[in-house]
C-alpha positions in Angstrom: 0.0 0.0 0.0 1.2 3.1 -1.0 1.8 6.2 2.0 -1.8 7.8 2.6 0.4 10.9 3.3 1.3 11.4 -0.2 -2.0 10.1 -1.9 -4.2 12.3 0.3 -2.1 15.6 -0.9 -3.7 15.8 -4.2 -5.3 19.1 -5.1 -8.7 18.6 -6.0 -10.0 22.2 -6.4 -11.3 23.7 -9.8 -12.6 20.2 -11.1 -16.0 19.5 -12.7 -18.4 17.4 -10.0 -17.9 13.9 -12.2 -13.8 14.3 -12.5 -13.9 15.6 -8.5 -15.6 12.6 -7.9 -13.8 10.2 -9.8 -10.6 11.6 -8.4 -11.8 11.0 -5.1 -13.1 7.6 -5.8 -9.1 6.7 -7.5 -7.5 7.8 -4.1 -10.0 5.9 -2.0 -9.6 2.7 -4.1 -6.2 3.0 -3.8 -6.3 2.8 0.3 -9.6 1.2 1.7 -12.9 1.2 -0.8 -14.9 3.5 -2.8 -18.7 2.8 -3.2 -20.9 4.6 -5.0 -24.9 4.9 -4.0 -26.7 6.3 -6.4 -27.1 9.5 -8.5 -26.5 11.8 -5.7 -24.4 9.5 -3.1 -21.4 7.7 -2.8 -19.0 6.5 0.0 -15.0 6.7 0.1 -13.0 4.9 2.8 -9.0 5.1 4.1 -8.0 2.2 5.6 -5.6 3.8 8.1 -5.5 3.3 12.3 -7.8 2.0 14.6 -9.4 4.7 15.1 -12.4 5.5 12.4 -13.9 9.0 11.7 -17.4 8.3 9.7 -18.0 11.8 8.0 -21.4 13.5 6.4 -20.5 15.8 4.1 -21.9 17.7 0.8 -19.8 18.1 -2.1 -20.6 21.9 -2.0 -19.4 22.2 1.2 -16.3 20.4 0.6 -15.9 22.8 -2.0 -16.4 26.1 0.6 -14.5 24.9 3.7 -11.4 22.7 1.9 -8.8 24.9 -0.5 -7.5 21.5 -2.2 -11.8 20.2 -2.4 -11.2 17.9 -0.2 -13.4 16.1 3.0 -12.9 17.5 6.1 -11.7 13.8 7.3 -8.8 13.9 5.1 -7.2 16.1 7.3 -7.7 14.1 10.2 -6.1 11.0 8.3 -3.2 12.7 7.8 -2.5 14.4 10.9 -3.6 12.1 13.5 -3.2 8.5 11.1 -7.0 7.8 11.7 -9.0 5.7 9.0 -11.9 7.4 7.2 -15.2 6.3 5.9 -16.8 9.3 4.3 -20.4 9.6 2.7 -20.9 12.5 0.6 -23.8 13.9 -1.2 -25.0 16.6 -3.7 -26.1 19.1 -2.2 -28.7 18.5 1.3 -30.1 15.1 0.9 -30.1 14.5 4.6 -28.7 10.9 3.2 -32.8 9.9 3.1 -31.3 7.0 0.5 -32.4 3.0 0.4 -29.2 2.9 -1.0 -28.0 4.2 2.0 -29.4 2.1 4.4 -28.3 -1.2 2.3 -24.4 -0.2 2.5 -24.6 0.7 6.5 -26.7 -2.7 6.5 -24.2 -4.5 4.7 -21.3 -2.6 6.9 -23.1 -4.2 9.7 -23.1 -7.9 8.5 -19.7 -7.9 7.8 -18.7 -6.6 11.3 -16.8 -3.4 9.3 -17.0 -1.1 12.5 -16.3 -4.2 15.2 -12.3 -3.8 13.8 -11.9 -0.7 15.1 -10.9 0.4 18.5 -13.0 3.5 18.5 -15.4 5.1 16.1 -16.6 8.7 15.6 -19.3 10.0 13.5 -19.5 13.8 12.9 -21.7 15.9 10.2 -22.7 19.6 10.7 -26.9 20.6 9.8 -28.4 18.1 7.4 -25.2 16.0 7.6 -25.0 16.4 11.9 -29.0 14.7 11.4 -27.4 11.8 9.4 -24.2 11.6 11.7 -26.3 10.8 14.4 -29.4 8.8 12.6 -26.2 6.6 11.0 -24.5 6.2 14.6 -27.0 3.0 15.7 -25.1 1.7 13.0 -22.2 1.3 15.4 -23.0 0.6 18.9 -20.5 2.5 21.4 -19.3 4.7 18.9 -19.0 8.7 19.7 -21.2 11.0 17.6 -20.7 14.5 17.0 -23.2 16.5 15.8 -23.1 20.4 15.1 -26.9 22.2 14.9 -28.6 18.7 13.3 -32.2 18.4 12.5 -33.6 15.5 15.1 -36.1 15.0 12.2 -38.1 16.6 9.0 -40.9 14.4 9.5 -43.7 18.0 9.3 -46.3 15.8 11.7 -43.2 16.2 14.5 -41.3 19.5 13.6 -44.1 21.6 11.6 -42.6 24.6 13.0 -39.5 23.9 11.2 -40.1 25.8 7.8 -36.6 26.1 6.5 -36.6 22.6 4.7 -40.6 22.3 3.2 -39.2 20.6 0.0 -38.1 17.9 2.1 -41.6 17.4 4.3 -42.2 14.5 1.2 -39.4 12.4 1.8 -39.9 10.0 5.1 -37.9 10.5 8.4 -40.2 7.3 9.5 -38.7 4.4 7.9 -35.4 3.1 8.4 -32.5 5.4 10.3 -35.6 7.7 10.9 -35.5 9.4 14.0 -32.0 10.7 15.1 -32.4 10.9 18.3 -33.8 7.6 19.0 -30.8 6.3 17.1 -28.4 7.8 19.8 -29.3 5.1 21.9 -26.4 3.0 21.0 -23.7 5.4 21.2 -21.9 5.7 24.1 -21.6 9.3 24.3 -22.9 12.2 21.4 -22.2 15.8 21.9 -25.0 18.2 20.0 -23.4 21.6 19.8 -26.0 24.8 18.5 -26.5 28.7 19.4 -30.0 29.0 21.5 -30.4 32.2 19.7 -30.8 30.1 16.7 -34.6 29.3 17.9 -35.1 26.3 15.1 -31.7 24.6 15.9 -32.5 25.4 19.7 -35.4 23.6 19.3 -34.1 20.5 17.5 -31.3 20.0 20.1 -34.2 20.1 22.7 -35.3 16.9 21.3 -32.1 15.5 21.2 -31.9 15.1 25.6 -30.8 11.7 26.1 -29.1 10.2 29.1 -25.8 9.4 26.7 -26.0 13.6 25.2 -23.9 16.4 26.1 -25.9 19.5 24.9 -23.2 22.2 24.1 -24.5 25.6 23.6 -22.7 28.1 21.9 -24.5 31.2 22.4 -23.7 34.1 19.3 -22.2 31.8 17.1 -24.5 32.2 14.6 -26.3 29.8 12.1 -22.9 28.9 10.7 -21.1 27.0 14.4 -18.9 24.5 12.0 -17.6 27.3 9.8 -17.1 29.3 13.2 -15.4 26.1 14.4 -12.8 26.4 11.5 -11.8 29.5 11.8 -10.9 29.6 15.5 -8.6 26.1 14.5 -10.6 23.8 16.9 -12.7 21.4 15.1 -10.0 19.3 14.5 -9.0 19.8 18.1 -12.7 18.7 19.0 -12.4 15.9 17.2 -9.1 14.1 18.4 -10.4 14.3 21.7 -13.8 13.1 20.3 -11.7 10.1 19.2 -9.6 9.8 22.1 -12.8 9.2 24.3 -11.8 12.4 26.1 -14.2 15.1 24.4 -16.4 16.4 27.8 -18.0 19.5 28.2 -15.1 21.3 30.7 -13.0 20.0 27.4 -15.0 21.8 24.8 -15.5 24.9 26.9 -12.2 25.5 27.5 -11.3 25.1 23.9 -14.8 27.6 23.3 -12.8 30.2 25.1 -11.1 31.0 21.2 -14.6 32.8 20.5 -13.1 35.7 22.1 -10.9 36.5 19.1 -13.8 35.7 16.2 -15.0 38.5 15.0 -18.2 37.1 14.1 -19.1 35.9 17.4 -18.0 39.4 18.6 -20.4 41.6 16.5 -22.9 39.1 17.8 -22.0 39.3 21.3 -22.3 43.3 20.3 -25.2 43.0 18.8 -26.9 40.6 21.1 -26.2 43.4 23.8 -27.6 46.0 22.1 -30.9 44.2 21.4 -31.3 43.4 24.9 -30.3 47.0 25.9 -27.3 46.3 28.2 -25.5 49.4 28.0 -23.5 48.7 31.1 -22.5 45.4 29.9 -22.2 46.4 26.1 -19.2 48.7 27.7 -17.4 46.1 29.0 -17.8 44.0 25.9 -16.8 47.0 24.1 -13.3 47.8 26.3 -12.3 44.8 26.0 -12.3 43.9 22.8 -10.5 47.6 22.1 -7.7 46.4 24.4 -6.8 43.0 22.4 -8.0 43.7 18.8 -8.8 46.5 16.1 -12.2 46.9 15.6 -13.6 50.0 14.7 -17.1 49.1 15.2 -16.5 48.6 18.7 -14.4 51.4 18.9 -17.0 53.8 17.9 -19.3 52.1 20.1 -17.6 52.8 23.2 -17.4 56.3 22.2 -21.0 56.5 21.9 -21.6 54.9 25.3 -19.1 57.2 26.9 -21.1 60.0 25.9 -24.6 58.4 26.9 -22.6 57.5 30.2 -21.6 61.5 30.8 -25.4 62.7 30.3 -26.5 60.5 32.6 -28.1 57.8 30.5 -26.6 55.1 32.4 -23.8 54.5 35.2 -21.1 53.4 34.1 -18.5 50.4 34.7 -15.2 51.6 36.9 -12.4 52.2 34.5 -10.2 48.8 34.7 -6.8 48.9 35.3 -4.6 50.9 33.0 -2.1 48.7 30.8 2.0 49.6 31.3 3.1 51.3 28.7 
């Protein structure tokens, strides 16, 4: 077998979807299996350590979040010599496939997941719901999920009307129900912003005796891409895989939020909606004290003004930095 190392460098960016694909499916043939599953499906595997990462992802968002097009497992392959089964779809299928459901059937009789040590699903939105419908697949495994759908089934989440095109296709059959397929794991972690009210409300349904809710207030609708740029997915995940992911883990790892500048104008705005002048100055301070902003900068100028007519009391000034 040749060095995954080498064969997992390729550049795959600027391709046409049927030569990405093929590419993809040449490497994976070349180091595990490659299997397609129809016309918008198909699964790649690197036969690596004994440690697997089973992936969800799109091809489109392989394409925004990967400068060589290539899964977000990859990575993971490389750096930490983990094997990687990967199913990917075009565009949000929610993997809702009979196609799909025969190849994790057919994983199962052939004991595919019993040969490894540990096992890790993951998948973000549509592809955190089949991360964690997928997971009963293999029982003790650790699931990762980042703002999934529990389901789209309309009789059970009516009040979710981002996805109506998909209220036809059955959440009731097989690999149905995500959170009822948590069961087996051994521990899942369901990460969302509550200020995202539909993904709040999902993650509600998700309470299980085996989850670890972990909310991320002001991240936004976009936690994985969030997750990228503070450089602690990966992080997340080796400890996922490890079997030492816990929520004193992932908070302390959280604590990079305070240098995105998303969560930031969130934070900022977040204040401001609640009208928390007092704390909005504090927020404001400190983020002129570590970082250039000049949002925040003309904010506290603002405040400071409010703050000298009288429109609020204002925080005690901290302590001055040494010059």
């Amino acid at each position: 077998m040749q060095d995954d190392t080498d064969i997992l460098e390729q550049d795959l960016s600027g391709l046409k979807p049927a030569e990405w694909q093929q590419r993809l499916a040449d490497m994976a043939e070349e180091n595990g299996m490659y299997q397609p599953l129809g016309p918008r499906h198909f699964a790649t595997f690197i036969d690596q350590g004994n440690t697997l990462l089973v992936t969800f992802e799109s091809r489109q968002g392989i394409e925004s979040f990967s400068e060589t097009a290539q899964p977000l497992g990859f990575d993971l392959v490389k750096n930490l010599g983990w094997s990687h089964l990967c199913l990917i779809s075009d565009g949000d299928t929610w993997f809702r496939e009979n196609r799909i459901y025969g190849f994790f059937d057919q994983l199962i009789d052939d004991g595919f997941f019993e040969e490894f040590d540990n096992v890790v699903f993951y998948g973000a939105g549509p592809c955190g719901y089949a991360a964690a419908a997928y997971s009963v697949a293999a029982p003790g495994a650790t699931v990762v999920a980042i703002q999934p759908q529990a389901t789209l089934d309309p009789r059970m989440t009516e009040w979710d009307d981002r996805f109506v095109e998909m209220r036809r296709t059955s959440f009731t059959d097989r690999y149905g129900y995500a959170p009822d397929m948590l069961d087996a794991a051994e521990r899942a972690f369901v990460l969302y912003d509550p200020y995202q009210s539909l993904d709040a409300m999902h993650a509600a349904l998700f309470a299980r005796p085996n989850v670890t809710r972990l909310r991320m207030p002001c991240m936004g609708e976009a936690i994985q891409t969030r997750l990228i740029e503070m450089e602690i997915l990966y992080r997340i995940m080796s400890l996922a895989g490890s079997g030492r992911l816990s929520a004193p883990a992932f908070h302390r790892l959280a604590r990079a939020r305070r240098d995105n500048n998303v969560y930031l104008r969130n934070l900022l705005n977040r204040l401001d909606y609640l009208e928390r002048p007092y704390l909005t100055m504090l927020l404001c301070r400190n983020v002129n004290d570590r970082r250039r902003m000049p949002r925040f900068r003309r904010r506290l100028r603002a405040l400071e003004d409010q703050a000298e007519q009288g429109a609020f009391r204002a925080p005690p000034p901290g302590p001055q930095k040494q010059g």
